[in-house]
matplotlib code that plots the C-alpha trace (Angstrom):
import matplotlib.pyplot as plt

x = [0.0, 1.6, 2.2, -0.9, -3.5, -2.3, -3.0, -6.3, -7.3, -6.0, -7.7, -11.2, -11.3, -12.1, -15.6, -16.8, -17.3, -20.1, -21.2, -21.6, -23.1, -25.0, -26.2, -27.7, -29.3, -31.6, -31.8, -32.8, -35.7, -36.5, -37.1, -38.6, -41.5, -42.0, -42.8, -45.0, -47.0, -47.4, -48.9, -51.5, -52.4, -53.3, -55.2, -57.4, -57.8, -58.7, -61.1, -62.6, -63.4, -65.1, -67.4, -71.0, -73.8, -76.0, -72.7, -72.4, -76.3, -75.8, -72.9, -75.5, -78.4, -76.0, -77.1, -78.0, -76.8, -76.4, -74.2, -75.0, -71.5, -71.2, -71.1, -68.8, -71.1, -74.5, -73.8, -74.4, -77.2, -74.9, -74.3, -70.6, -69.1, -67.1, -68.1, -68.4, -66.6, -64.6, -66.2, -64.7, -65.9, -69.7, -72.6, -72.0, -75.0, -74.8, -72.3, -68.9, -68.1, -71.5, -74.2, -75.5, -74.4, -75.1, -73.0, -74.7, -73.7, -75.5, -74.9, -76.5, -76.7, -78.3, -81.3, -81.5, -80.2, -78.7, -77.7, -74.9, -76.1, -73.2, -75.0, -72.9, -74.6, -73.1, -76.3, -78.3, -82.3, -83.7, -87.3, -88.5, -90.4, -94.0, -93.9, -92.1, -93.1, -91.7, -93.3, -94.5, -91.3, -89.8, -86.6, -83.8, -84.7, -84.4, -86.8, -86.2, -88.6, -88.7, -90.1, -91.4, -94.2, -96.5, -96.0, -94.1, -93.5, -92.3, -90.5, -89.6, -86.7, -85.7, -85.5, -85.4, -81.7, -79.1, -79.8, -81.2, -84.7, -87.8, -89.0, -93.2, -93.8, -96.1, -97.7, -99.8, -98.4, -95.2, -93.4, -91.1, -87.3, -84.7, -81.9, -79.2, -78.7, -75.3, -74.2, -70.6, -68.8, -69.5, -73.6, -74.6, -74.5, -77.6, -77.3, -80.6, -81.9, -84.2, -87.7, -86.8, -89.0, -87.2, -84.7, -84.7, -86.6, -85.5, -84.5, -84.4, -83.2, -82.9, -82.2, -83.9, -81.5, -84.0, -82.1, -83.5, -82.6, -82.2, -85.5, -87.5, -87.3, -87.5, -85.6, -84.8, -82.0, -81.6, -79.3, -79.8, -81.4, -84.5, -82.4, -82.8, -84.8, -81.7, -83.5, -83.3, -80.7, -81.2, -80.1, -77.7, -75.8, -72.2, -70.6, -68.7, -71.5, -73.7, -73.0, -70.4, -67.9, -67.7, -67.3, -64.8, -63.4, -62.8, -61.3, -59.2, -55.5, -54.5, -52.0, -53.9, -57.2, -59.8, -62.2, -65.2, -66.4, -69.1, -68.1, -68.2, -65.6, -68.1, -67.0, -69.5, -67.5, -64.6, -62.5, -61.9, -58.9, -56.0, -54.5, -51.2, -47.9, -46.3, -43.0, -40.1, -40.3, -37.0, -34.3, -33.9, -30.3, -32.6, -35.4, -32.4, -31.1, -34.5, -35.7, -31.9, -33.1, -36.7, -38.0, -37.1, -39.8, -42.8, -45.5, -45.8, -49.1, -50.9, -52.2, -55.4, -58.9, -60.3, -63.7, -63.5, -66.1, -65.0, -61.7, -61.2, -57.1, -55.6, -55.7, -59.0, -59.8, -57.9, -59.7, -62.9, -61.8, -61.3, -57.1, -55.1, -53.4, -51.2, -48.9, -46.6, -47.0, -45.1, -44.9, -40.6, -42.1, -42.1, -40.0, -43.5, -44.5, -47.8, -48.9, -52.5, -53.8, -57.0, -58.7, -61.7, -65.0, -67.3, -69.9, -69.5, -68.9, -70.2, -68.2, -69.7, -66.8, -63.7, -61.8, -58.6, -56.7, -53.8, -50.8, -48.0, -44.9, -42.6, -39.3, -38.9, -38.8, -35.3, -34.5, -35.4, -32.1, -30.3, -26.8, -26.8, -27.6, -24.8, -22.3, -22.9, -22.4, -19.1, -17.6, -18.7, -16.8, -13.8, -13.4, -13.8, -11.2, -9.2, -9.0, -8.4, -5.6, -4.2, -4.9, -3.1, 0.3, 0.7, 0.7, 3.1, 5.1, 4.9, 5.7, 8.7, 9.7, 8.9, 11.4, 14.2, 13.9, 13.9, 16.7, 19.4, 18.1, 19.2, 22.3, 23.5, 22.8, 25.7, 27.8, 31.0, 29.3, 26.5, 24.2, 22.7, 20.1, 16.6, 15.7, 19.0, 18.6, 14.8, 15.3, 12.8, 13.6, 13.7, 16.1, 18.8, 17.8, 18.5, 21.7, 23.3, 22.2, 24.1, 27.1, 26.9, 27.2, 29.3, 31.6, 30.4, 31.3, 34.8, 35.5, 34.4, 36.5, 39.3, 38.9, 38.2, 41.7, 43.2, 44.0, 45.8, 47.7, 48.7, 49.6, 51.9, 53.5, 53.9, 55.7, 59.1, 59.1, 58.1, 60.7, 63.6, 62.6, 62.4, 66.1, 67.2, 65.7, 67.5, 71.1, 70.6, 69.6, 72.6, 74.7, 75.6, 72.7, 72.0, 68.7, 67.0, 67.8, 66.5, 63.7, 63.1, 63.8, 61.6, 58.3, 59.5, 59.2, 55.9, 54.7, 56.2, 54.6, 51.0, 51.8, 52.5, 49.3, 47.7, 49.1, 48.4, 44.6, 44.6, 45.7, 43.5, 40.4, 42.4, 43.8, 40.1, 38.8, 41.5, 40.6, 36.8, 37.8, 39.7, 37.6, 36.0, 32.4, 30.8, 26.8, 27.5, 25.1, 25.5, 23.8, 27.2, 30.0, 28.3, 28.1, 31.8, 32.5, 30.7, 32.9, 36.0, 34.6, 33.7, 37.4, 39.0, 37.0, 36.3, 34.7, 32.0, 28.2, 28.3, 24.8, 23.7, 20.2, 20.3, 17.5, 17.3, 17.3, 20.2, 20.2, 21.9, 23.5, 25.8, 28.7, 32.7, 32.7, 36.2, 35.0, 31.3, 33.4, 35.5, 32.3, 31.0, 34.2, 34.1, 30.7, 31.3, 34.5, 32.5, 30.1, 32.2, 35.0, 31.2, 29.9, 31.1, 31.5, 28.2, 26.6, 25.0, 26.3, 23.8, 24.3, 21.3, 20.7, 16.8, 16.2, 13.0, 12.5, 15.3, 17.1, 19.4, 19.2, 22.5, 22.5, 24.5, 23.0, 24.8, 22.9, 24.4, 24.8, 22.6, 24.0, 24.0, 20.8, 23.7, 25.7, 23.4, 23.5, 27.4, 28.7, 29.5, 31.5, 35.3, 37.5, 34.3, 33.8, 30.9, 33.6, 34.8, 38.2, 41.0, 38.3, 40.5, 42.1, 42.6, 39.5, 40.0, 36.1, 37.4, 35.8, 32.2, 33.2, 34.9, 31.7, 29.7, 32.2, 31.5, 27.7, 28.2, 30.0, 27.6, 24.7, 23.6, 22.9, 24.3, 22.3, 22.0, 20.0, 18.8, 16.8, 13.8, 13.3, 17.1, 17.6, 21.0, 21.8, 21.5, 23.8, 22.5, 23.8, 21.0, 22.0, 20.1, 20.3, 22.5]
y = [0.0, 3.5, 6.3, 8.2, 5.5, 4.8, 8.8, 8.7, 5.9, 7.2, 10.7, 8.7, 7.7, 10.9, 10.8, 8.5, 12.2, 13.9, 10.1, 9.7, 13.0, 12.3, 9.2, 10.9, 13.7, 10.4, 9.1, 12.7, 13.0, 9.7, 10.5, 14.1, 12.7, 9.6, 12.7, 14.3, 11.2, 10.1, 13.6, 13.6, 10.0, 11.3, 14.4, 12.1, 9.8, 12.8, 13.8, 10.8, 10.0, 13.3, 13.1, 14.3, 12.1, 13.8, 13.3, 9.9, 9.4, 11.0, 8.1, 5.5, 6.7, 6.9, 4.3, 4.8, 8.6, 10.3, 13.4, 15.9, 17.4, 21.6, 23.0, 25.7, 27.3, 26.1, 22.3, 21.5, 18.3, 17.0, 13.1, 13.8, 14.0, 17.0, 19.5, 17.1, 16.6, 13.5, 10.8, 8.5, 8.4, 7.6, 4.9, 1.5, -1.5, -4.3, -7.4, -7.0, -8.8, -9.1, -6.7, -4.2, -2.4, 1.0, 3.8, 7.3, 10.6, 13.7, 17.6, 20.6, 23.9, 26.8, 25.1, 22.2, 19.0, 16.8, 13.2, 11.4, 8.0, 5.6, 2.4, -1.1, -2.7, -4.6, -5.9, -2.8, -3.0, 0.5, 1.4, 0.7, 3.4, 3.6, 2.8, -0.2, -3.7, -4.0, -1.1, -2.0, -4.3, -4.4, -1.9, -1.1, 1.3, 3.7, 3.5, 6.8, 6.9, 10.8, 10.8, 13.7, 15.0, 14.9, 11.7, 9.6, 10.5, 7.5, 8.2, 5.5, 6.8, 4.8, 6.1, 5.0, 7.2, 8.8, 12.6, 15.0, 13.6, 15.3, 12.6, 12.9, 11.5, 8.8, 10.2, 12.6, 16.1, 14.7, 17.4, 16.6, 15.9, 17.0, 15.2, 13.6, 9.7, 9.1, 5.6, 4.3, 1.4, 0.2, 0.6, 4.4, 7.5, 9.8, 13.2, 14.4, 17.7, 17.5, 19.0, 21.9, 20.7, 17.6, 19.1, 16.9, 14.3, 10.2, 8.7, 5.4, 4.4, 0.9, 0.2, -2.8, -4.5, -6.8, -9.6, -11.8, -15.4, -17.4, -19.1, -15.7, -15.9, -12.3, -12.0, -8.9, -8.1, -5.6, -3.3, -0.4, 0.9, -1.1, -4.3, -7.0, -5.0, -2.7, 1.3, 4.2, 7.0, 10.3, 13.5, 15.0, 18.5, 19.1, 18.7, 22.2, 24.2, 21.6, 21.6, 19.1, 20.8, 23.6, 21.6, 19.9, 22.9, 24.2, 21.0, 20.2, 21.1, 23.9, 23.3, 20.0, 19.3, 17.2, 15.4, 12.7, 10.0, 7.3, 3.7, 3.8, 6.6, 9.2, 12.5, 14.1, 16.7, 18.8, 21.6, 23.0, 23.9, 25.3, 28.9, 29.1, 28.1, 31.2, 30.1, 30.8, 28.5, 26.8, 26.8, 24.5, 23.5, 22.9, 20.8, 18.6, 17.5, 17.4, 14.5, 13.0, 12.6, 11.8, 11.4, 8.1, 7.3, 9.2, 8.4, 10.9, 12.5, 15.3, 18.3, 17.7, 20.0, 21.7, 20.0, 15.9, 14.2, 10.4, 8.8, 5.0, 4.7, 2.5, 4.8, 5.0, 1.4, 0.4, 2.7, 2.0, -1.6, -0.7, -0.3, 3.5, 3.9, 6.6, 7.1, 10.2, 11.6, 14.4, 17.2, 17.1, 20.8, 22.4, 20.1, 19.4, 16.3, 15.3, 12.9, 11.8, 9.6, 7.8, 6.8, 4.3, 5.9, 3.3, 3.5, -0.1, -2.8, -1.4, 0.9, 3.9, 5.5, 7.4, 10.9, 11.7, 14.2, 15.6, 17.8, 19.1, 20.2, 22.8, 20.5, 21.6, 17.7, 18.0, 21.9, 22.4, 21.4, 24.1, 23.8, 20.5, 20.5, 23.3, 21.4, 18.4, 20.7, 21.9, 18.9, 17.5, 20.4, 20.5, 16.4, 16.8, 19.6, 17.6, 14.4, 17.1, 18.5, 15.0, 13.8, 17.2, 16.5, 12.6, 13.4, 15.8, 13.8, 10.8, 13.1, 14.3, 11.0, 9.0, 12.0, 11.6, 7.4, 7.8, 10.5, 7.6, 5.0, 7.0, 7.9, 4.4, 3.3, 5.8, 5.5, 6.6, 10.0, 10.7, 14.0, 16.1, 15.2, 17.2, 18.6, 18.8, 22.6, 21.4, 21.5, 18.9, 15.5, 14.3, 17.0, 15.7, 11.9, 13.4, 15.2, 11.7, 10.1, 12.4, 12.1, 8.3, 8.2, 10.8, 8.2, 4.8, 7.0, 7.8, 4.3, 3.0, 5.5, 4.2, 0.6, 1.3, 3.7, 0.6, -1.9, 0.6, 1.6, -1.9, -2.4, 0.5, 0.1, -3.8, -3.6, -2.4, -5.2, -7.4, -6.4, -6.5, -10.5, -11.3, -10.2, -11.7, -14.4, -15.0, -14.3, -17.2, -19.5, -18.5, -20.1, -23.3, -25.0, -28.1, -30.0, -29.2, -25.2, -25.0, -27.1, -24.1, -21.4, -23.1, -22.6, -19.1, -18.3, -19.8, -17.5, -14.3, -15.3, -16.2, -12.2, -10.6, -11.7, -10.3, -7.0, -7.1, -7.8, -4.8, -2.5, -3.6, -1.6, 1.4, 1.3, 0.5, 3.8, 5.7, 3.4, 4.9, 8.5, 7.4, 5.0, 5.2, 5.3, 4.3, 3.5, -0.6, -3.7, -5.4, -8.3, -9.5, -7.8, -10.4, -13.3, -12.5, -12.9, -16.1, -18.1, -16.7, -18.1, -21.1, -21.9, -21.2, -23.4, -26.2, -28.3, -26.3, -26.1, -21.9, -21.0, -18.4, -16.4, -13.2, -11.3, -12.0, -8.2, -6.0, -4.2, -0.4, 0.9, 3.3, 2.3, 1.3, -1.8, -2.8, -2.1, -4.1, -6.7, -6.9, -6.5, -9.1, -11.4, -11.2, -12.4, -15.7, -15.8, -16.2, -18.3, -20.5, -20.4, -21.0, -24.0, -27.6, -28.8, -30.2, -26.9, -24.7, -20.9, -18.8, -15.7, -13.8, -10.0, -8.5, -5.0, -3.2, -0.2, 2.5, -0.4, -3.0, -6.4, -8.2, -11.3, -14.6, -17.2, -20.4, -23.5, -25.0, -22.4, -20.0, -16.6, -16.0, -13.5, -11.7, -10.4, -10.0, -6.3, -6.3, -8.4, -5.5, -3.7, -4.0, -6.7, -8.6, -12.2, -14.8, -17.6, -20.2, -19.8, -22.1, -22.4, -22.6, -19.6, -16.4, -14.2, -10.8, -9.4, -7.4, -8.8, -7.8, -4.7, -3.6, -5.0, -2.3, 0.2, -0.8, -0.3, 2.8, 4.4, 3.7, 5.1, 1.9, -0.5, -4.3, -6.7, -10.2, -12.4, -16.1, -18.2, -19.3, -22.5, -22.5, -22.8, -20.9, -17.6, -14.7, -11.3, -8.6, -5.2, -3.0, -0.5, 2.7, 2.7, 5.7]
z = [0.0, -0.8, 1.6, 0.0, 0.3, 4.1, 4.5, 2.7, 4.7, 8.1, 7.2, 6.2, 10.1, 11.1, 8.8, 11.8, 13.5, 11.6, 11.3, 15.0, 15.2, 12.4, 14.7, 17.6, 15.8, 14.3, 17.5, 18.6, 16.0, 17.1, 20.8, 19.9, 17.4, 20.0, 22.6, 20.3, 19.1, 22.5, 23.8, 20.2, 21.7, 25.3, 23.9, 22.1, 24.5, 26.7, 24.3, 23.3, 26.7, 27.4, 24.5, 25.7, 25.9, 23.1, 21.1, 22.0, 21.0, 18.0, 17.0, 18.2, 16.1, 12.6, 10.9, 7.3, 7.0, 3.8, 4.5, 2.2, 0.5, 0.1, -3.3, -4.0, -7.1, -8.6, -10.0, -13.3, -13.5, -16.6, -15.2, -14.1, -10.7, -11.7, -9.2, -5.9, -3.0, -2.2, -5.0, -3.9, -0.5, -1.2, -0.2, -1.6, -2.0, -3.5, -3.4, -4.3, -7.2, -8.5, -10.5, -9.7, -7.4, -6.4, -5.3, -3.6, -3.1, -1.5, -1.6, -1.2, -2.6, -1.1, 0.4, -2.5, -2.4, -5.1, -6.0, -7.6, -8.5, -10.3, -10.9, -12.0, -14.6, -17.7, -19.0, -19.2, -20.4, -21.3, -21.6, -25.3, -27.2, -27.2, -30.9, -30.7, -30.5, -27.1, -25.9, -22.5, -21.7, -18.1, -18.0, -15.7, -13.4, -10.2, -7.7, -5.2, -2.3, -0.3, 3.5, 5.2, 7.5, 4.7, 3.5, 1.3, -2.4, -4.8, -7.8, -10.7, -13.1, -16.8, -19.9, -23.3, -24.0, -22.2, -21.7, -19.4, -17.5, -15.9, -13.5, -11.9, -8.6, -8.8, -6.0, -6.1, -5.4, -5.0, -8.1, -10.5, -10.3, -12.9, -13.9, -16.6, -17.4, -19.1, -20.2, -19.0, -20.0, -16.7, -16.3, -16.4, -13.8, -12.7, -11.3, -9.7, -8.4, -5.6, -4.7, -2.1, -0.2, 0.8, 3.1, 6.0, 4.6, 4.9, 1.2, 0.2, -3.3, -5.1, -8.7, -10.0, -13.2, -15.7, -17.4, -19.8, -20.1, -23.7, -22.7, -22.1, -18.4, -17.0, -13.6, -11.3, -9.7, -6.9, -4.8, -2.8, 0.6, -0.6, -0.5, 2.1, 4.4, 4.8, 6.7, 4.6, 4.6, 5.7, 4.6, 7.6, 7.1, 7.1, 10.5, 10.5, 11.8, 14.6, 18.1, 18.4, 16.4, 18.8, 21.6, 19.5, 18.9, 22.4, 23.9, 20.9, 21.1, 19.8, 17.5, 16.3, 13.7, 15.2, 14.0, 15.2, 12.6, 13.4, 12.7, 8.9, 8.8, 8.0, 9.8, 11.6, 14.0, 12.6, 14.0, 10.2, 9.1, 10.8, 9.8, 8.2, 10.6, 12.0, 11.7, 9.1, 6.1, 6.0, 3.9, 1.0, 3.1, 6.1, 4.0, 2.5, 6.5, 7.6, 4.6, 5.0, 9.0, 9.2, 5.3, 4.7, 7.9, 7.1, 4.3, 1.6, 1.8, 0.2, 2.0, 4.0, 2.0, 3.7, 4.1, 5.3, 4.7, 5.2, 6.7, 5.2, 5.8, 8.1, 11.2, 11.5, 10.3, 13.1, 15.5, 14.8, 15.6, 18.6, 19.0, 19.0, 16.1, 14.7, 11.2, 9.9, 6.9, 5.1, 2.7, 0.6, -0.6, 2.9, 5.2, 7.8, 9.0, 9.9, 12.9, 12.6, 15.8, 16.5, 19.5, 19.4, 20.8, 22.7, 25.1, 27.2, 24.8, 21.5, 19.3, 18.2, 16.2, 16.9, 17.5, 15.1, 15.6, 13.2, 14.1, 11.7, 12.6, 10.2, 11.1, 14.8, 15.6, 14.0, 14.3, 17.8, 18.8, 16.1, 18.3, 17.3, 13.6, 13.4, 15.5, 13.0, 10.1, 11.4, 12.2, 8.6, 7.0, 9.0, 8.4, 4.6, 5.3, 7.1, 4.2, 1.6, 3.5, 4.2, 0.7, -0.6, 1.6, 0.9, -2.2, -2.8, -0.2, -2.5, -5.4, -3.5, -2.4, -6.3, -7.5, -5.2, -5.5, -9.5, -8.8, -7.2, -9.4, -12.1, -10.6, -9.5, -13.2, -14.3, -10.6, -12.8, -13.1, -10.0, -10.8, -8.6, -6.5, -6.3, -2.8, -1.1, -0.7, 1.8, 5.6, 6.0, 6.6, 3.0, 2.4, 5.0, 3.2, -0.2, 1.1, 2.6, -0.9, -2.4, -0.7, -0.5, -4.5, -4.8, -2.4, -4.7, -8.1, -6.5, -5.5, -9.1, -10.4, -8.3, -9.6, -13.2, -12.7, -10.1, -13.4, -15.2, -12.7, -11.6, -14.9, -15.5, -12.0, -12.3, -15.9, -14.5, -11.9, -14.7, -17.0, -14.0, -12.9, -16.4, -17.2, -14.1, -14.8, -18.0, -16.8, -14.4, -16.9, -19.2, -16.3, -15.1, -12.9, -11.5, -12.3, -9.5, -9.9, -13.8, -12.3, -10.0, -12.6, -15.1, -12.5, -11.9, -15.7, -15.5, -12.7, -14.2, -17.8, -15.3, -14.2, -17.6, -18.5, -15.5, -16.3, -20.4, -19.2, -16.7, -19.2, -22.1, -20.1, -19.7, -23.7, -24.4, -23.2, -25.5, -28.0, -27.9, -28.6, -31.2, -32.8, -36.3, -36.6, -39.6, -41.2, -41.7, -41.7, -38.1, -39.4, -41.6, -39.1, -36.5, -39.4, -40.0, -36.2, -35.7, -38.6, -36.9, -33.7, -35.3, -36.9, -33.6, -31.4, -34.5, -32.0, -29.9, -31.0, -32.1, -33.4, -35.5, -35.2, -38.0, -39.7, -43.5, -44.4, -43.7, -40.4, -40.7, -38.3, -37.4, -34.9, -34.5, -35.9, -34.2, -30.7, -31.0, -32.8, -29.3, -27.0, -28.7, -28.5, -24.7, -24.8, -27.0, -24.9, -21.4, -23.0, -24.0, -20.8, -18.4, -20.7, -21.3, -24.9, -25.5, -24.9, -27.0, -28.0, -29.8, -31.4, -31.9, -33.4, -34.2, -34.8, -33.3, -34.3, -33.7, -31.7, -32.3, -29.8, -29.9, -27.6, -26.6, -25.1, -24.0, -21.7, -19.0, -16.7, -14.0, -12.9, -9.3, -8.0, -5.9, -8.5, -11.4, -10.8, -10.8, -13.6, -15.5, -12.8, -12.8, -11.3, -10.7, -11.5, -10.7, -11.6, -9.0, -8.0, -9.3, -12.8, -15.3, -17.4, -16.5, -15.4, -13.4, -14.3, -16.9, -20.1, -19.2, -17.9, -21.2, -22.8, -21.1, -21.7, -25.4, -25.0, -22.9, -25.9, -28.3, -26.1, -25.3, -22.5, -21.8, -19.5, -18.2, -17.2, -16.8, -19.2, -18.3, -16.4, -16.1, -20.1, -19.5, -19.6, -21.7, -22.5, -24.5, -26.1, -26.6, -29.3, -31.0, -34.7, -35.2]

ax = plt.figure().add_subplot(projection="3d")
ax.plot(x, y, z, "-o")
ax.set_aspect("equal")
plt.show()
C-alpha cells in the first residue's frame, strides 16, 4: 500500500465524527417525534373520553346517513361527478363482485339538495319506445322513495336514452325531479336535483336491473337501501356548523385538527382547518437535513382540503376496531411532518366511532435542537477539510519521495558519473535523506572510479618489476645449474609469464577507453560484421556447437565496428569459458524499431541472483576460484564500456526455467 493511500485511509477515520453526530441527531428525531406522538395519543384519549352524551347518542343513532357534501357554485345536473366533493368516498350497495351495485352521493346547494347515482350494470335494459313492439317491456330502473311530514312520495326513473330527464312522482303532489342519465362502460351515472322541499326528509333508493334469459325468463336483480330489508338514509348537514364541532373545537389542542367519525368513517364533528404556521419557512439547506433525517420514515401525503367528509385509511380502520393507532405523513415541498392519531369511541362494549386528531410540525422535531444540527455541520466540513488537507500533503510527499527514488536510481545506473540530487537545498527531513544520498554516490562514483583507474595503474607500475625479474631471470639460466635449480627457474618463468598476462589484461580496459575516442564510426550492416565474427569463432574453437540467429534483411547501423566486434568477442569468450563442450552458443541479433538487440545465449549455466547487478562492474567475477584460465572481471566490464560508448545498454540475465543464460547489447540505430 503506498504512503498516500495509508493517509487517505487514516484521514477517512475521522468521517466516523459527523457520522456519530450524524447518529444521535436520528436518535434525537426519534425521541422528539415519539414525545410528540405520545402527547397527540393522550389528547385524544382525553377527548374521546369526554365526549357528551348527546354526542355519544348521535354516533349510536347513525345508521343509514347520507351526509349531504357543500357545493362551491350552482352544480351542473350534466351526469358527471365533476363539481363534488370526495367521490370517492360515497354509499355502496350491493355485493362485491356481482351486479348491480349501487353507489350514492348527496350535496347541497343553497337550500336544495342533489344526487350522484353511479349504478354497476353490464347488462343494461332500457325502456322501449312507445312505438315499438316492445313497448311496455320491463326496463332497468331507479326506484327513489322521499319521506317527510307529509308523506311519502315515490318516484320510478328509466329512460329509453341517455340525456337530461324530468321525472313525476307517482304520487300525487309529489313534483317533479330534474336530472341527466349518461351511459358508462361500466352501467350508467344519474345526477338528480331534488324538490326543495325535501330538506330533512329520509331517502331510500334501489335500482332494479331486468335480465332476460335465452328461454324468455325475465328475472330482477336488486341493490340499494330497498335491499334486504336494509332502513333508509337520511339527509344529515355538514358537520362544520352543529354543536359538536364547537365543543370539538374548544377542547381540541391547539396546534392539532380534530375530527369525530361514526363507525363507517363518515366524519361528523370537525374543528376546520387550521390557519397558516407562523414560523419561518425553511431553507432548502434545512429541508435537504431534515428529509436525510426523518423522510425516509414518514408516508408521503398530500395536504389535507379543507372540508373531510370520510376517513377509510388504516388509522381510523384500526380505531374504529377498537385499537389506538397513529402514522406520519409528510410534505418534501415544505419540510413538515404530519402525525395523525385515532382513538376508538365506545360506550361499554359497542363501538360507536372514533376521535382523530392531526398535528403538523414545520421541522422543529429536528430543528429544535439548532446547536446541534450546526455542531454536526461543522464537524462534517472540518473532516472533509481535514482528508483534503491529508490527501493534498501525501501526495506531494509521495511526489517528493517518487522523485528523489527515481533520482538515485538514475544515478546508480551511471555511478561513474552521479548528478545532482533534487531537494538537497529542503530543511525537511527528506532534504537531509537526499543530502546523505548524495554524498553516498558521490563516495560509490569515487570508488568506481578508483577501480576502473586501479587496473591501469597496476599495470603500468607492475611492468618495470616485470621487466627487471624477467632479465634476471635469464642471466641465471645463461649459467651453469643443476637439475634441481633450472627445475626451479623453469616454475618461476611460468609464474612471471602467469603475471605478464595479469598486467596485459589490466591495461587492455584502460587502452580501451583511449581506443573509444579514437575509434572510427561508420553506417555498416551489423547483421554481416556479427556473421563474420561467428565463422571466426567457429574456426577457432572447431569443436564447440556456435549457433547463429540473424534477420534475412540487412540491419543499418551506425557504430565502430572494431570495438562491437570486441564486446561481442568477450561475450562468445564467457560463453564459451562457463559452458562444457556439449553446450549450445547462440548468437542472436533482431532490430526493433530504432534499436538494435544483440545477444549470446549459452545453456548450462545459471547466474548468481547476488551479483546479477554487478557483472559489468570492474574486477568482478561470478567464476569459481582455481576455474580454469585467466579471469580478473574485466571482459564484461569492457563490454559495457562498449555499449556505454555507443549510447547503449548491456544486461544479463537467466533463461527461463534454467535454459542458460542470456547477454544482451541493446543498441540505438545511429
Amino acid at each position: 500500500m503506498t504512503l498516500r493511500t495509508q493517509m487517505l485511509t487514516l484521514s477517512l477515520a475521522t468521517l466516523l465524527v459527523p457520522w456519530f453526530g450524524w447518529m444521535l441527531v436520528q436518535e434525537l428525531e426519534e425521541f422528539l417525534r415519539a414525545n410528540q406522538e405520545t402527547a397527540l395519543q393522550d389528547a385524544a384519549r382525553t377527548v374521546a373520553r369526554a365526549l357528551p352524551g348527546n354526542a355519544q347518542a348521535q354516533l349510536y343513532g347513525r345508521n343509514g346517513v347520507l351526509p349531504l357534501r357543500p357545493f362551491e357554485s350552482r352544480p351542473i345536473i350534466d351526469g358527471y361527478p365533476g363539481e363534488w366533493l370526495e367521490p370517492g368516498s360515497a354509499l355502496r350497495y350491493g355485493t362485491p363482485g356481482e351486479e348491480p351495485r349501487l353507489a350514492l352521493m348527496a350535496g347541497r346547494w343553497r337550500g336544495q339538495d342533489h344526487l350522484f347515482i353511479e349504478v354497476t350494470d353490464r347488462t343494461p335494459r332500457r325502456e322501449q319506445p312507445p312505438a315499438s313492439d316492445a313497448a311496455g317491456a320491463p326496463a332497468d330502473a331507479l326506484l327513489l322513495f322521499l319521506r317527510s311530514d307529509r308523506g311519502l312520495t315515490q318516484y320510478r326513473i328509466q329512460t329509453a336514452a341517455p340525456g337530461p330527464l324530468l321525472v313525476s312522482s307517482q304520487t300525487a303532489g309529489g313534483g317533479q325531479i330534474e336530472g341527466h342519465w349518461i351511459d358508462t362502460d361500466r352501467g350508467y351515472q344519474l345526477e338528480l336535483a331534488l324538490p326543495p322541499t325535501t330538506r330533512g326528509m329520509d331517502l331510500a333508493l334501489g335500482v332494479q336491473d331486468v335480465r332476460v334469459d335465452r328461454s324468455g325468463v325475465t328475472r330482477l336483480a336488486e341493490a340499494g337501501t330497498l335491499q334486504d330489508g336494509r332502513p333508509v338514509s337520511w339527509l344529515v348537514p355538514t358537520p362544520q356548523d352543529d354543536t359538536l364541532s364547537g365543543w370539538l373545537r374548544q377542547v381540541a389542542p391547539a396546534n392539532a385538527r380534530a375530527w369525530v367519525v361514526d363507525r363507517r368513517g363518515w366524519v361528523v364533528a370537525d374543528t376546520g382547518p387550521r390557519g397558516p404556521s407562523a414560523g419561518r419557512d425553511p431553507s432548502w439547506v434545512e429541508r435537504f437535513i431534515f428529509w436525510l433525517v426523518a423522510g425516509g420514515e414518514v408516508e408521503l401525503l398530500e395536504p389535507r382540503p379543507d372540508l373531510v367528509m370520510r376517513f377509510d385509511g388504516e388509522v381510523v380502520t384500526s380505531a374504529l376496531d377498537g385499537a389506538a393507532a397513529s402514522a406520519w405523513g409528510g410534505d418534501p415541498d415544505t419540510a413538515e411532518i404530519r402525525n395523525t392519531v385515532a382513538q376508538p369511541v365506545a360506550a361499554g362494549e359497542t363501538r360507536l366511532g372514533a376521535v382523530v386528531l392531526e398535528a403538523d410540525t414545520d421541522g422543529a422535531l429536528l430543528f429544535t435542537n439548532r446547536t446541534l444540527g450546526r455542531l454536526l455541520l461543522i464537524s462534517l466540513a472540518l473532516s472533509l477539510v481535514l482528508v483534503l488537507g491529508l490527501w493534498f500533503l501525501a501526495t506531494r510527499l509521495s511526489r517528493r519521495v517518487q522523485s528523489l527514488s527515481s533520482a538515485v536510481s538514475e544515478a546508480m545506473s551511471d555511478a561513474g558519473q552521479p548528478r545532482d540530487l533534487p531537494m538537497t537545498g529542503d530543511r525537511d527531513e527528506l532534504g537531509e535523506l537526499a543530502r546523505n544520498n548524495a554524498r553516498l554516490l558521490r563516495a560509490v562514483a569515487d570508488y568506481t572510479r578508483y577501480l576502473r583507474n586501479l587496473a591501469g595503474r597496476l599495470s603500468h607500475e607492475l611492468k618495470t618489476p616485470l621487466a627487471i625479474t624477467r632479465t634476471s631471470l635469464d642471466n641465471l639460466a645463461s649459467g651453469e645449474l643443476d637439475e634441481d635449480a633450472r627445475r626451479y627457474l623453469s616454475r618461476a618463468r611460468e609464474g612471471l609469464d602467469r603475471q605478464s598476462a595479469i598486467v596485459r589484461a589490466m591495461s587492455e580496459a584502460s587502452r580501451l577507453e583511449a581506443a573509444v575516442a579514437a575509434a572510427d564510426w561508420e553506417q555498416v550492416d551489423l547483421a554481416q560484421i556479427v556473421r563474420a565474427c561467428a565463422e571466426g569463432y567457429r574456426s577457432v574453437h572447431p569443436g564447440r556447437d556456435i549457433a547463429l540467429s540473424l534477420p534475412e534483411e540487412p540491419v543499418p547501423t551506425r557504430c565502430a565496428p572494431d570495438l562491437l566486434a570486441q564486446a561481442l568477442d568477450k561475450l562468445v569468450d564467457n560463453a564459451l569459458g562457463l559452458t562444457g563442450p556439449d553446450d549450445t552458443v547462440t548468437i542472436s541479433l533482431k532490430a526493433t524499431g530504432n534499436w538494435r538487440h544483440l545477444a549470446v545465449r549459452n545453456t548450462g549455466t545459471h547466474l548468481p541472483e547476488a551479483f546479477r547487478d554487478q557483472l559489468f562492474d570492474s574486477l568482478v567475477s561470478v567464476r569459481e576460484p582455481g576455474a580454469g584460465g585467466l579471469h580478473l572481471g574485466l571482459g564484461l566490464h569492457i563490454v559495457r564500456l562498449v555499449a556505454e560508448a555507443h549510447d547503449g545498454q548491456a544486461e544479463a540475465d537467466n533463461l527461463p526455467e534454467g535454459a542458460g543464460v542470456v547477454f544482451t547489447l541493446h543498441l540505438p540505430a545511429g
